[in-house]
N, CA, C, O and CB atoms as a CASP TS submission, in Angstrom:
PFRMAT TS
TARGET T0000
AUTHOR 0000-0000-0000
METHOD Language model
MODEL 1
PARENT N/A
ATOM      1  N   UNK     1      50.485  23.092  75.158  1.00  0.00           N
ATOM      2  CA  UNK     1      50.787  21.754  75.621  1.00  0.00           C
ATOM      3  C   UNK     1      49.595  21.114  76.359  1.00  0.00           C
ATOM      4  O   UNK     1      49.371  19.922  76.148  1.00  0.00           O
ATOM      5  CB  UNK     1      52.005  21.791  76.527  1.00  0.00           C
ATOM      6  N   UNK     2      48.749  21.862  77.275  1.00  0.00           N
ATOM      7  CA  UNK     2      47.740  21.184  77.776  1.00  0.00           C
ATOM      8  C   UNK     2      46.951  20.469  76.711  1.00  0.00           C
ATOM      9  O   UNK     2      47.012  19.252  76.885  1.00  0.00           O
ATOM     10  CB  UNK     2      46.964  22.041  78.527  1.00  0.00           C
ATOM     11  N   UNK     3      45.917  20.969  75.214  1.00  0.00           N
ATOM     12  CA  UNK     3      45.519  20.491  74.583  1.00  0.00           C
ATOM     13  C   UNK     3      46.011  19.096  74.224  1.00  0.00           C
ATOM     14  O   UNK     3      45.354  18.064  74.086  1.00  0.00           O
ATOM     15  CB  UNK     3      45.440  21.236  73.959  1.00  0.00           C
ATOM     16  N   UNK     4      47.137  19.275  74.120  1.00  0.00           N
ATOM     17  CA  UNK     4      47.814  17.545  73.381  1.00  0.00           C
ATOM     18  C   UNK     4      48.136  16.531  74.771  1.00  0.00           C
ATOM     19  O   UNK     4      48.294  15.315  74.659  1.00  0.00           O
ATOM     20  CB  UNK     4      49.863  17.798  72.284  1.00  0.00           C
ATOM     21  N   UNK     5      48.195  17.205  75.976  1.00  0.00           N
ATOM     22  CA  UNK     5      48.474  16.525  77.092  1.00  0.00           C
ATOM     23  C   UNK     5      46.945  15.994  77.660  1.00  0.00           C
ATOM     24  O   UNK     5      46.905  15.111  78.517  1.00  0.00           O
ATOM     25  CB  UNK     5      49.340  17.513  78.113  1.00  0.00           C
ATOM     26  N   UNK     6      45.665  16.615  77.104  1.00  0.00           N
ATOM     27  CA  UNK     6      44.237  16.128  77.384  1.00  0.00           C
ATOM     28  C   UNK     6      44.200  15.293  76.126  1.00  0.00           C
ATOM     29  O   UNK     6      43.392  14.377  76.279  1.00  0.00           O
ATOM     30  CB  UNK     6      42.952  17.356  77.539  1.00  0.00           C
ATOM     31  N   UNK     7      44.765  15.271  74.964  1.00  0.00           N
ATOM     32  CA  UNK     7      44.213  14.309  74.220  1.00  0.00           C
ATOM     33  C   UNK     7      44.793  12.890  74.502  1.00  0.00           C
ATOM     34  O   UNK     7      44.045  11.960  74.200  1.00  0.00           O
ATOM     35  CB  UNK     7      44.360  14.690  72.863  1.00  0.00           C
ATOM     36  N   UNK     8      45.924  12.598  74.995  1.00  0.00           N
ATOM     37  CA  UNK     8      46.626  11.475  75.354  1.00  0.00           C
ATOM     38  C   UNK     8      45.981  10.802  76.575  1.00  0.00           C
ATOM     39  O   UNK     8      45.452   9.693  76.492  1.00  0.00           O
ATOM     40  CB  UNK     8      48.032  11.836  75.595  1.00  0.00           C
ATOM     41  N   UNK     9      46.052  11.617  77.875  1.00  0.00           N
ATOM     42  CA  UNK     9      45.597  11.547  78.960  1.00  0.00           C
ATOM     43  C   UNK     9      44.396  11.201  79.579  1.00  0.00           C
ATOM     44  O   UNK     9      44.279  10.568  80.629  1.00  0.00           O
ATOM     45  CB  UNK     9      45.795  12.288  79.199  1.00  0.00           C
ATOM     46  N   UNK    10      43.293  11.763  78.698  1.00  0.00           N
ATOM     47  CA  UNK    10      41.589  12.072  79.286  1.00  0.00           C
ATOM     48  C   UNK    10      40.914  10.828  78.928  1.00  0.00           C
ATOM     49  O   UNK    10      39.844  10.650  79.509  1.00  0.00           O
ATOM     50  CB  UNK    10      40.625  13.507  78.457  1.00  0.00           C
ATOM     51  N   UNK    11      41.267   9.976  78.152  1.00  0.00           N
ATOM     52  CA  UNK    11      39.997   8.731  78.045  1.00  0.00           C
ATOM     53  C   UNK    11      40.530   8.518  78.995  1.00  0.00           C
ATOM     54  O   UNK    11      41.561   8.953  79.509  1.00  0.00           O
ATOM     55  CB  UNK    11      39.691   7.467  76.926  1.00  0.00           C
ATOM     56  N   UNK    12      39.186   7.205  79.498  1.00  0.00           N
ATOM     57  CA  UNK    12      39.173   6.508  80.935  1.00  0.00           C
ATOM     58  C   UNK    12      39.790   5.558  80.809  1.00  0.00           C
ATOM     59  O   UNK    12      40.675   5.517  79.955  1.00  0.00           O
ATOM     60  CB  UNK    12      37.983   6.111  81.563  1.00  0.00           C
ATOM     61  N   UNK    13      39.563   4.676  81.480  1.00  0.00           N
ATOM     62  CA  UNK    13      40.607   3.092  81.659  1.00  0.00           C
ATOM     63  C   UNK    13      39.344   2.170  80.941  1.00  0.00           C
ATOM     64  O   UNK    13      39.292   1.205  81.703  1.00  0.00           O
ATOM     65  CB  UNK    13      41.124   2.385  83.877  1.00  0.00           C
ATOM     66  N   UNK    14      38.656   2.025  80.244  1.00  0.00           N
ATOM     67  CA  UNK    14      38.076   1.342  79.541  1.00  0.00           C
ATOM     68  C   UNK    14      38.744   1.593  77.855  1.00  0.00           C
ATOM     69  O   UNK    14      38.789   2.624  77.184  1.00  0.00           O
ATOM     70  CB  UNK    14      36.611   1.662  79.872  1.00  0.00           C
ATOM     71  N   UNK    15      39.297  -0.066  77.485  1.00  0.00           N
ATOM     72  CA  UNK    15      39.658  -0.029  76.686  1.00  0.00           C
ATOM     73  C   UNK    15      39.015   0.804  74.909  1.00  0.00           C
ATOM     74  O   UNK    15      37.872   0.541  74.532  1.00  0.00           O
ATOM     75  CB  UNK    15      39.861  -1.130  77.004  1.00  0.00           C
ATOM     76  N   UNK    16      39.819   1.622  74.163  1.00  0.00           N
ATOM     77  CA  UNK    16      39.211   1.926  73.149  1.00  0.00           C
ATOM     78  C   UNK    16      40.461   1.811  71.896  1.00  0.00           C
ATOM     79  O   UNK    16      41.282   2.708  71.703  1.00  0.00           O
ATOM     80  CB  UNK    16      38.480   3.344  73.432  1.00  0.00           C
ATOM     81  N   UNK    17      40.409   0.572  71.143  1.00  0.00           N
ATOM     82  CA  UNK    17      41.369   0.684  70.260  1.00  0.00           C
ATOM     83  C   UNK    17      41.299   1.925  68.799  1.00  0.00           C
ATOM     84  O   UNK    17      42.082   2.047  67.857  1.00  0.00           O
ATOM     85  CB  UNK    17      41.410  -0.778  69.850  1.00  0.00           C
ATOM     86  N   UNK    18      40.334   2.510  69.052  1.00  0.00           N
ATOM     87  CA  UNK    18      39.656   3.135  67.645  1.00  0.00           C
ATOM     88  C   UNK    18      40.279   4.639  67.786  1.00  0.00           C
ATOM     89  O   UNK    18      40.240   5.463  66.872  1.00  0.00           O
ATOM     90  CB  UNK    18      37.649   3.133  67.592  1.00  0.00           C
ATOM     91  N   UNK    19      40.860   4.873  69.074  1.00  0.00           N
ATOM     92  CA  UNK    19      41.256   6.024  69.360  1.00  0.00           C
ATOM     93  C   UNK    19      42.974   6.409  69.369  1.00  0.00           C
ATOM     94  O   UNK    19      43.530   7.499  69.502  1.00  0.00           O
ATOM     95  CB  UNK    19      40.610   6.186  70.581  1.00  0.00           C
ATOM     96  N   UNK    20      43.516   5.079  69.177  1.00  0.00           N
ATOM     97  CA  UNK    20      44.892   4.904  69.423  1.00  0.00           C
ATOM     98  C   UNK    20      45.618   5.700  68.278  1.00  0.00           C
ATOM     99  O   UNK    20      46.577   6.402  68.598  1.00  0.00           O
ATOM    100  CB  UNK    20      45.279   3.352  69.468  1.00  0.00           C
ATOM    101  N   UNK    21      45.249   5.640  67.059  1.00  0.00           N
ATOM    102  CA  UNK    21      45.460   6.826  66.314  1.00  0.00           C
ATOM    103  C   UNK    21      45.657   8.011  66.427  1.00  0.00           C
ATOM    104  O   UNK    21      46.793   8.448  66.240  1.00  0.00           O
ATOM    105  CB  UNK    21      44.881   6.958  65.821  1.00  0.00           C
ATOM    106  N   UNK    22      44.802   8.692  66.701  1.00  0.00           N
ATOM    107  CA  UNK    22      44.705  10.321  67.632  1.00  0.00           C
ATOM    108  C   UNK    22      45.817   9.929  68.704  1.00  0.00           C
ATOM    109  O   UNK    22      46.866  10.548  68.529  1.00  0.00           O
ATOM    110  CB  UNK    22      42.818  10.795  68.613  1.00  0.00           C
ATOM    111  N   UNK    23      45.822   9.022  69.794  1.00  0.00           N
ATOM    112  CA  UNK    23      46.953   9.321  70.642  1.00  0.00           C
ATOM    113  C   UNK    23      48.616   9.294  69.754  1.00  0.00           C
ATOM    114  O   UNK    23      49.649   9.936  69.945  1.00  0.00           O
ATOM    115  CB  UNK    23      46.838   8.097  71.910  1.00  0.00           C
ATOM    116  N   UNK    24      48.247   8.255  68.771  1.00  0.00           N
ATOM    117  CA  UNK    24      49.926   8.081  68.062  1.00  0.00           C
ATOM    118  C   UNK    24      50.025   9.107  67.450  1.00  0.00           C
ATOM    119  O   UNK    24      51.224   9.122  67.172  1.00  0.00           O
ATOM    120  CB  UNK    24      50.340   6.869  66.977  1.00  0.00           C
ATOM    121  N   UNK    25      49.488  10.198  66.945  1.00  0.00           N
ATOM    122  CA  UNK    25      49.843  11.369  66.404  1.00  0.00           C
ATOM    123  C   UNK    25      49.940  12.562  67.330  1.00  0.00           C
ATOM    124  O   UNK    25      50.332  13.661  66.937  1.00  0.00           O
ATOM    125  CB  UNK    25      48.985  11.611  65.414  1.00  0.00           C
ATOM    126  N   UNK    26      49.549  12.296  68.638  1.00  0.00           N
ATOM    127  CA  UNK    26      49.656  13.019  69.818  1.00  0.00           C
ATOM    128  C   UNK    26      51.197  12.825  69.702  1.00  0.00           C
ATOM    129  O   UNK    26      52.014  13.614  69.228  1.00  0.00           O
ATOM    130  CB  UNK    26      48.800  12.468  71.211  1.00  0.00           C
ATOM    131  N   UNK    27      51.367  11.828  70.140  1.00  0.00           N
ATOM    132  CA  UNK    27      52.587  10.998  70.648  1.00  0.00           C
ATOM    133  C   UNK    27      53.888  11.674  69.349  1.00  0.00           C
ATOM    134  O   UNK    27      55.031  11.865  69.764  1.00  0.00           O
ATOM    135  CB  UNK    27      52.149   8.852  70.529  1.00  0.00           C
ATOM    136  N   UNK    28      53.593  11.946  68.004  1.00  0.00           N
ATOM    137  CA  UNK    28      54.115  12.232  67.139  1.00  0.00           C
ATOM    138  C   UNK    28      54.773  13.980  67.162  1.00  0.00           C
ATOM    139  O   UNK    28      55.861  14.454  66.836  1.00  0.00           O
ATOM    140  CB  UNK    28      53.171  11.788  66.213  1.00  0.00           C
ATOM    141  N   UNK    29      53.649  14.509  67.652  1.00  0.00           N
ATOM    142  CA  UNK    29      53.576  15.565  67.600  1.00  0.00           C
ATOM    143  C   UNK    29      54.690  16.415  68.727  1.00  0.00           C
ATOM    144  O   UNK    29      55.504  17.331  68.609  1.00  0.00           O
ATOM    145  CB  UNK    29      52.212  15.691  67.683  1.00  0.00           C
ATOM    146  N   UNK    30      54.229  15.583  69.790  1.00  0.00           N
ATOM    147  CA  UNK    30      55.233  16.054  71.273  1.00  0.00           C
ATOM    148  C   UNK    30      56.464  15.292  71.009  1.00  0.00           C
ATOM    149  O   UNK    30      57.327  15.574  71.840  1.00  0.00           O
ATOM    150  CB  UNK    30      54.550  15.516  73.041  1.00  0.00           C
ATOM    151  N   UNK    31      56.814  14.490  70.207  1.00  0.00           N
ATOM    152  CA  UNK    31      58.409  14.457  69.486  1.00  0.00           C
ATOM    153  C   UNK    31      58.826  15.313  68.911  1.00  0.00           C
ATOM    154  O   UNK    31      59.969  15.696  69.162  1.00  0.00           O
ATOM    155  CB  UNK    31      58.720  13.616  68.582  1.00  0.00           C
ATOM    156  N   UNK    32      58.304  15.731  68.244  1.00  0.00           N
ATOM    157  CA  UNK    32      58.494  16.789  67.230  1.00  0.00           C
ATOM    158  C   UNK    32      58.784  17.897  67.652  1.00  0.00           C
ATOM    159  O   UNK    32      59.758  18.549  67.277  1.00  0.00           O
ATOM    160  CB  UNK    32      57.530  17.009  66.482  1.00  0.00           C
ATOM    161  N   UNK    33      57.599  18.389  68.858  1.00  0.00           N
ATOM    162  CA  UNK    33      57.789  19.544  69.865  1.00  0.00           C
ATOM    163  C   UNK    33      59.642  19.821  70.059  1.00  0.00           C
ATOM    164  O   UNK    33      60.477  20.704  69.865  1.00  0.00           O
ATOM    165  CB  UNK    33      56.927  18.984  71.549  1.00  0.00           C
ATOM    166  N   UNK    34      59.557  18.587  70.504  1.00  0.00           N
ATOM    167  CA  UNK    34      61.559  18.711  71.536  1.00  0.00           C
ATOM    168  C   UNK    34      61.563  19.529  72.316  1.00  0.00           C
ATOM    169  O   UNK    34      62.507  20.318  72.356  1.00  0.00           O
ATOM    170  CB  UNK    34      63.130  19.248  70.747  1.00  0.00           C
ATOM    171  N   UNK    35      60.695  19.600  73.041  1.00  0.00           N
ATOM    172  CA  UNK    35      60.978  20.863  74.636  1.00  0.00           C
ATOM    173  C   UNK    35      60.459  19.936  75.756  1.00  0.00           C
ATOM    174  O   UNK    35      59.639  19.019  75.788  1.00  0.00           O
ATOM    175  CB  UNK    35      59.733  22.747  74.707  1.00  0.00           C
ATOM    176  N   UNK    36      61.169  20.467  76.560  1.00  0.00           N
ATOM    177  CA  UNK    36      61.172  19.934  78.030  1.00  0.00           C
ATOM    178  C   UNK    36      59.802  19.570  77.941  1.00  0.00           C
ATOM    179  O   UNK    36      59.689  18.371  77.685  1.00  0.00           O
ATOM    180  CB  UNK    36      61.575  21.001  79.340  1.00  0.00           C
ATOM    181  N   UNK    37      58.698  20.179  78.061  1.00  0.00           N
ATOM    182  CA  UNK    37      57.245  19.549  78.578  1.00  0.00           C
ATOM    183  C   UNK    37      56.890  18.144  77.684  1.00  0.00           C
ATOM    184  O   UNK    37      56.162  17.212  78.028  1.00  0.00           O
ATOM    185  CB  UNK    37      55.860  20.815  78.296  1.00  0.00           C
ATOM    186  N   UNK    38      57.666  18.315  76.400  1.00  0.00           N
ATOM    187  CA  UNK    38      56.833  16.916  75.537  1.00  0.00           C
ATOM    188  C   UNK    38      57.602  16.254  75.904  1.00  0.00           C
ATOM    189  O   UNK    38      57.113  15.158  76.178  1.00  0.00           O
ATOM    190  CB  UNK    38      56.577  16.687  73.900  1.00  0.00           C
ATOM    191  N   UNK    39      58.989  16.325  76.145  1.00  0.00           N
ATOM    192  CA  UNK    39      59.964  15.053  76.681  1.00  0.00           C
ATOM    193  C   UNK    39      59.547  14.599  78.031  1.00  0.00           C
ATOM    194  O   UNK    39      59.881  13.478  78.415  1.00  0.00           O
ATOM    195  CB  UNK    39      61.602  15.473  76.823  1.00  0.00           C
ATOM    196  N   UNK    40      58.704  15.543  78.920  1.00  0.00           N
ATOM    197  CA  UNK    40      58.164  14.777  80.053  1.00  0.00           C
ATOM    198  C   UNK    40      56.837  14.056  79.748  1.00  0.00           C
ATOM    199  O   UNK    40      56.596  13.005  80.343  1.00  0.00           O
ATOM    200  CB  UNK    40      57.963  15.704  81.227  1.00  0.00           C
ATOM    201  N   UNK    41      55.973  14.551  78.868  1.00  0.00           N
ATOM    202  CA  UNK    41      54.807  13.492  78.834  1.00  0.00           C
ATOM    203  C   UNK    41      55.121  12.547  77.983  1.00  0.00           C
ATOM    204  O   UNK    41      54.429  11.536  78.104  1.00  0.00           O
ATOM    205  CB  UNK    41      53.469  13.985  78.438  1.00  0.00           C
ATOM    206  N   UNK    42      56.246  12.509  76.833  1.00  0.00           N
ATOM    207  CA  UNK    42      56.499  11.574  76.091  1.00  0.00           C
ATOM    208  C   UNK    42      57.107  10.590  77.126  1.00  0.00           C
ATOM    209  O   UNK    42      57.008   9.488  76.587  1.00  0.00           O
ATOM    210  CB  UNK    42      57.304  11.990  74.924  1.00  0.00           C
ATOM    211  N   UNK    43      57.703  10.432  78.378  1.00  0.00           N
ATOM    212  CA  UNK    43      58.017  10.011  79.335  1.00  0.00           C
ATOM    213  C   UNK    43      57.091   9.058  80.196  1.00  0.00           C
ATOM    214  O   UNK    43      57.284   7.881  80.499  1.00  0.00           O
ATOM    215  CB  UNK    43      58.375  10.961  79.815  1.00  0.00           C
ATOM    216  N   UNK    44      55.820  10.062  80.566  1.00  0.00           N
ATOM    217  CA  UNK    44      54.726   9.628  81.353  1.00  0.00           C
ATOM    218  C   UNK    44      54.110   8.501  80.577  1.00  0.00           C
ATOM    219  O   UNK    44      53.801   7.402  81.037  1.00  0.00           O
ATOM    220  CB  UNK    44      53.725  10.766  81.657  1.00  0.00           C
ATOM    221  N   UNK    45      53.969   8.927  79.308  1.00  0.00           N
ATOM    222  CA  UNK    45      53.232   7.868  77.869  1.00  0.00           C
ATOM    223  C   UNK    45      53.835   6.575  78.051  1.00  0.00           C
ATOM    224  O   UNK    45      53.122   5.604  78.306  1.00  0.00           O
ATOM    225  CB  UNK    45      53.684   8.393  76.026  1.00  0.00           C
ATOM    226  N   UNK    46      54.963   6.484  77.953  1.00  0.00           N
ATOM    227  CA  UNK    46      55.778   5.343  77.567  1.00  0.00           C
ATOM    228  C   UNK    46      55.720   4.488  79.472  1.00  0.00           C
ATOM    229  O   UNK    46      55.659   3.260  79.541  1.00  0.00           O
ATOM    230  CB  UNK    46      57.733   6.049  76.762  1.00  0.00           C
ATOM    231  N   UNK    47      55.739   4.988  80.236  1.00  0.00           N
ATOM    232  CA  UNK    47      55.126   4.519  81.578  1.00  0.00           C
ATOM    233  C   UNK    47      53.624   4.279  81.596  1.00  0.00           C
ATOM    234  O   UNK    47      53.199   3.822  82.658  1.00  0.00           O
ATOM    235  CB  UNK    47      55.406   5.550  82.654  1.00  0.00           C
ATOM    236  N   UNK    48      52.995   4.432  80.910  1.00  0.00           N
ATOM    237  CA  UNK    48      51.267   4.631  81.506  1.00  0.00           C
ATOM    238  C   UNK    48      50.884   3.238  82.099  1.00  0.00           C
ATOM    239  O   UNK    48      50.989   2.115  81.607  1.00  0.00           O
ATOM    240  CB  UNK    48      49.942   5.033  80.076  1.00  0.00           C
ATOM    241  N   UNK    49      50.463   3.607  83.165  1.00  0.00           N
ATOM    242  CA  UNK    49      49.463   2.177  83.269  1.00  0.00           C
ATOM    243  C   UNK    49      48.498   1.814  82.519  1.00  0.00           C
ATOM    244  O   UNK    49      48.295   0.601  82.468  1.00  0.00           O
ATOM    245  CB  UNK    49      48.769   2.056  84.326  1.00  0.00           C
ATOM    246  N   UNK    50      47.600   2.731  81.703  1.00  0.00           N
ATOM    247  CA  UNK    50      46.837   2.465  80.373  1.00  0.00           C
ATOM    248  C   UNK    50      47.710   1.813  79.508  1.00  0.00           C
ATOM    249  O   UNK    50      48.714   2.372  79.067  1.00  0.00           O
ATOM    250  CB  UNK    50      46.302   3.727  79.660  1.00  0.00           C
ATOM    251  N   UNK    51      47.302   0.318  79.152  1.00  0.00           N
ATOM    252  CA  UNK    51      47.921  -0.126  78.117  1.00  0.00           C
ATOM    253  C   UNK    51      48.005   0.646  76.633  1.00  0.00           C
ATOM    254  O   UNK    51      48.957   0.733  75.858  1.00  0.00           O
ATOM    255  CB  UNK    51      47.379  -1.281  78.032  1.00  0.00           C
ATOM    256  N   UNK    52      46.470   1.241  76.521  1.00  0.00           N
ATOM    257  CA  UNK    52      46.817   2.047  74.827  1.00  0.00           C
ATOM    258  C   UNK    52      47.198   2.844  75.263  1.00  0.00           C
ATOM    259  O   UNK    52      47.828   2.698  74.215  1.00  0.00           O
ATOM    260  CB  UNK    52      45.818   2.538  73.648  1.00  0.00           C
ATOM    261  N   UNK    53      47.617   3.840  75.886  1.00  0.00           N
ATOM    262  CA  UNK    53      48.635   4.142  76.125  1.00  0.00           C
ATOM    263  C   UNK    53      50.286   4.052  75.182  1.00  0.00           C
ATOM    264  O   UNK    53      50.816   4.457  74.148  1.00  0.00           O
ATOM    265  CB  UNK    53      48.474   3.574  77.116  1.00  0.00           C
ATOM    266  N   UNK    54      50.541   3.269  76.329  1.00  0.00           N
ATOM    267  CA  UNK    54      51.967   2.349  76.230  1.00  0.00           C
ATOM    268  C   UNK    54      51.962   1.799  74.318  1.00  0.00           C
ATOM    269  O   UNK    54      52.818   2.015  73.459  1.00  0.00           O
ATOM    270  CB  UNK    54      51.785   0.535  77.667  1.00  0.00           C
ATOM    271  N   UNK    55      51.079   1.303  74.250  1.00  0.00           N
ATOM    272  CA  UNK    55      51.042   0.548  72.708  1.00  0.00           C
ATOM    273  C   UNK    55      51.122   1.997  71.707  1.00  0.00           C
ATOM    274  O   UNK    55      51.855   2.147  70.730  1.00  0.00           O
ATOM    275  CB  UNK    55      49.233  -0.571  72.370  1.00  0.00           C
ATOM    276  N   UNK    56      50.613   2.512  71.999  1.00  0.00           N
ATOM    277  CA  UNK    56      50.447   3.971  71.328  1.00  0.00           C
ATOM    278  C   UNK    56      51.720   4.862  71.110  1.00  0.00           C
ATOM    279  O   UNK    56      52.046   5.540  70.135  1.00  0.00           O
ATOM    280  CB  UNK    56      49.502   4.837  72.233  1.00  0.00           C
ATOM    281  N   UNK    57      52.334   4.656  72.304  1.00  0.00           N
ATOM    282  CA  UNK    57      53.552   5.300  72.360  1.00  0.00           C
ATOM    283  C   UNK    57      54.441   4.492  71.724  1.00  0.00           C
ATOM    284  O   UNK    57      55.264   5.190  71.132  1.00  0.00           O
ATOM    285  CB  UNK    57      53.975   5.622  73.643  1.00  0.00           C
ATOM    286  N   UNK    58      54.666   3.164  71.565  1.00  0.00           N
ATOM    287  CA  UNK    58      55.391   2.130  71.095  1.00  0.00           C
ATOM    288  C   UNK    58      55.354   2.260  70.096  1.00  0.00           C
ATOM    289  O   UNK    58      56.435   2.546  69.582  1.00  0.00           O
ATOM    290  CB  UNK    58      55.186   1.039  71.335  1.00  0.00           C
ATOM    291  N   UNK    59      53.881   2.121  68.965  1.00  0.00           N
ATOM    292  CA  UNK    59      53.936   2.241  67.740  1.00  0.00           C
ATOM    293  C   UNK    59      54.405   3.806  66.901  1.00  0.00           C
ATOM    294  O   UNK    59      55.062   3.877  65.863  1.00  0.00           O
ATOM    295  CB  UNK    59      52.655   1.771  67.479  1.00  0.00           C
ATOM    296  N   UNK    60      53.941   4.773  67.571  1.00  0.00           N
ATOM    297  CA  UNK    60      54.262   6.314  67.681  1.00  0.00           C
ATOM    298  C   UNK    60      56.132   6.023  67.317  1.00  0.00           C
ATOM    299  O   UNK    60      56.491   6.133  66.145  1.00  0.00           O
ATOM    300  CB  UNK    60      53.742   7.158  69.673  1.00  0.00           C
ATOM    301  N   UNK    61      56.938   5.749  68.154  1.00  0.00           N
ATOM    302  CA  UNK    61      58.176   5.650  68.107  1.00  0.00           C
ATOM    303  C   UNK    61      58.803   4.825  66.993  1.00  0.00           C
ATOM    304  O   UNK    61      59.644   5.209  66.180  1.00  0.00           O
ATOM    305  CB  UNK    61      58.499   5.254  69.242  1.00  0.00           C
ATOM    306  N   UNK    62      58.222   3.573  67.105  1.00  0.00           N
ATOM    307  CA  UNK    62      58.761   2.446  65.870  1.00  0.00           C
ATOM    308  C   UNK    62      58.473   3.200  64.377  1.00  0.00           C
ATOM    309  O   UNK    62      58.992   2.669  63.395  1.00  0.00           O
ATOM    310  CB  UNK    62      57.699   0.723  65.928  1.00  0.00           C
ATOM    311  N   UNK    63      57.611   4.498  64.168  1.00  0.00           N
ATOM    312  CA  UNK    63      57.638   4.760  63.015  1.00  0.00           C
ATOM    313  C   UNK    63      58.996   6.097  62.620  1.00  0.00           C
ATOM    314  O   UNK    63      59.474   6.599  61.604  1.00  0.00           O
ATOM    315  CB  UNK    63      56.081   5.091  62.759  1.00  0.00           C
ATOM    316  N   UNK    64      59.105   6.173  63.515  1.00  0.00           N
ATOM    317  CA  UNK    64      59.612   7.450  63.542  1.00  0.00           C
ATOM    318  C   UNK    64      61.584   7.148  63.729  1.00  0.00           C
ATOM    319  O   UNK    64      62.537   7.917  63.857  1.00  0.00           O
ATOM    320  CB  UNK    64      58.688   8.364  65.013  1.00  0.00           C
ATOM    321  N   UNK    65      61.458   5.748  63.659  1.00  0.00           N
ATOM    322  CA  UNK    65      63.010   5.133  63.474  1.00  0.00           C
ATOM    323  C   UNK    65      63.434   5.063  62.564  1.00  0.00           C
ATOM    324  O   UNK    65      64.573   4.610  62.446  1.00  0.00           O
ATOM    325  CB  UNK    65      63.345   4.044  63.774  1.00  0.00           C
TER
END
């Protein structure tokens, strides 16, 4: 879980749309998980103060409906 919790987490607060990919398959992946730790960062995601972030997690979910 740490690996996928540094790939979401570790860019800085300078915007990078080119990366939002890698986070939405992050974001994909810790759904998939279904254990307590991805339901808490899938949690933290959908809160982030990083907007890609948040957008990441948004689009991550809308596919997966």
């Amino acid at each position: 879980m740490p690996f996928l919790k540094g790939l979401l987490f570790s860019w800085g607060w300078i915007p990078d749309f080119g990366k939002s990919i890698h986070r939405q398959g992050t974001l994909k992946a810790l759904k998939l998980l279904q254990t307590e730790d991805s339901e808490r960062l899938l949690e933290k995601a959908s809160s982030s103060l990083l907007p890609g972030i948040r957008m990441a997690y948004r689009k991550a979910m809308e596919e997966n409906r």
